[in-house]
N, C-alpha and C positions, 0 to 999 in steps of 0.2 A: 868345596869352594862356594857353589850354590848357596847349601846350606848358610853359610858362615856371612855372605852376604846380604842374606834375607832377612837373618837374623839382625844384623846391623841395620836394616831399615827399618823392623820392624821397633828396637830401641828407638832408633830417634822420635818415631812417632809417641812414643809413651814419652817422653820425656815435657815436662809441663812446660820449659821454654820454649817460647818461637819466636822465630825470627821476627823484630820491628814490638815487642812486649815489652811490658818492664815487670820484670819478675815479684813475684810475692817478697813481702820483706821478710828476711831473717837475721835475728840477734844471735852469736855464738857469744854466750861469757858463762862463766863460773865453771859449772860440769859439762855444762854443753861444749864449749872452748874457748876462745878469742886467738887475739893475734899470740907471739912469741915472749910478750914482754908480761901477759897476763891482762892486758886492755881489753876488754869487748868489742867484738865485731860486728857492724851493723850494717848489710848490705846496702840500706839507703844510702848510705854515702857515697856510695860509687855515681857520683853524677858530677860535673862540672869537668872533667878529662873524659878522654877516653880510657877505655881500661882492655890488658888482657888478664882477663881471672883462667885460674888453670886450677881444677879440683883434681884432687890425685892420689889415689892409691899409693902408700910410700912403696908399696913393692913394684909400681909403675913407674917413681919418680923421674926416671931416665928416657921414657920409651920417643918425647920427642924431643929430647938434648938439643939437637942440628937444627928443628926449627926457633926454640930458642937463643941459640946462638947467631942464629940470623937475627935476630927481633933488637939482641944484646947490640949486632955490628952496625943497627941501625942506628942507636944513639938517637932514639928519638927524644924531643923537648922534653921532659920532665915537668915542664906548666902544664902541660898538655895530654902529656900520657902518664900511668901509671900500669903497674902488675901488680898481682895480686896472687900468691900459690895457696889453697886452702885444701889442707892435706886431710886426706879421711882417717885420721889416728883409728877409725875401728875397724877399717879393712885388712890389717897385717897381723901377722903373729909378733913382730918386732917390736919387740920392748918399748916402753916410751921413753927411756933413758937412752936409749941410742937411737930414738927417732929425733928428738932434741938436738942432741949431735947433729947430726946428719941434716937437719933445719940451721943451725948454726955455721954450717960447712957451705950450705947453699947460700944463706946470708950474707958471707963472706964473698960468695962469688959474684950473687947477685944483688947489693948494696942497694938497689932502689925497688928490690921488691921486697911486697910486704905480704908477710906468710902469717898463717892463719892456721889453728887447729879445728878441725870439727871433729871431736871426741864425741858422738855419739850415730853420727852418718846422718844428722838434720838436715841438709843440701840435700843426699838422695833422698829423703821422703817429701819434703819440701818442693822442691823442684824436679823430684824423678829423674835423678842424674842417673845414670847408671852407676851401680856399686861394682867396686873390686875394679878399676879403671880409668884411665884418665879424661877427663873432659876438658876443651880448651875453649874459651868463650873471647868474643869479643863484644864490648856496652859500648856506647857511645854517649858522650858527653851530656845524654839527657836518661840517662839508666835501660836506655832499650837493647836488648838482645840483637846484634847484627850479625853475627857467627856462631857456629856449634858446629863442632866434632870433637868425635871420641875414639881413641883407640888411639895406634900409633899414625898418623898426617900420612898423605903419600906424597911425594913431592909434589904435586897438582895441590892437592889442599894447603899442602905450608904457602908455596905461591900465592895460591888465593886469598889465604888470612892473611896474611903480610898484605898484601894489594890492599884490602879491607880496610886494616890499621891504618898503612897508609893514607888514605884517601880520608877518612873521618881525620886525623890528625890535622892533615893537612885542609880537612873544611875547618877546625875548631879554631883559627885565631881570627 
């Protein structure tokens, strides 16, 4: 347990984001990826809402559902806020044909986010997100990093990043 803990701190410190930055810019289009429709993704635009970006291992896709689903029962403004799931297509052995699917499926359920492929794992070199795992982040309406964690939330951290959301949301009109 030790172990597994230390190890966890010793990721976040490797990781290039910190909290109150505004991360390096990155483009996903053509082989690198973009969004789901085949557009190009350019992290600069995350500014003018707040945003929750969620980078993720498809074989993690699930691991924080229940904080999700809190964020969904929030029904926060949509001028205001957006999501964002930017999937690591190279972290899985699962085919791209039913990772598509399976992007299609979550579209479905989640209608105002916007998914994102990173076919080459450019985020974790870029930002030194950790590979093979979920990262959930929260910008704030001027591109700065106000949240990070990774792995599966405990109910202390969903709390806290909902609190977070909250509160930037609610500074942003």
């Amino acid at each position: 347990m030790k172990k597994v803990f230390m190890l966890s701190i010793i990721a976040c410190f490797l990781m290039a984001l910190e909290i109150g930055t505004i991360p390096k810019r990155v483009v996903l289009e053509k082989d690198k990826g973009g969004t789901i429709d085949g557009s190009p993704f350019d992290t600069a635009s995350m500014k003018g809402k707040v945003y929750l970006v969620i980078y993720s291992d498809p074989d993690k896709r699930d691991l924080n559902e229940p904080f999700f689903e809190k964020v969904k029962a929030k029904n926060f403004d949509r001028n205001r806020y957006t999501s964002i799931a930017i999937i690591n297509m190279a972290a899985t052995w699962i085919p791209n044909f039913l990772l598509n699917a399976i992007l299609k499926a979550k579209q479905k359920k989640y209608p105002y986010t916007v998914y994102v492929k990173d076919n080459k794992k450019v985020l974790v070199h870029a930002w030194q997100l950790p590979d093979n795992d979920q990262v959930v982040m929260i910008f704030d309406q001027n591109g700065r990093v106000q949240y990070i964690g990774h792995g599966k939330l405990s109910q202390k951290e969903q709390e806290r990043a909902l609190h977070i959301l909250e509160e930037l949301i609610n500074e942003s009109h």
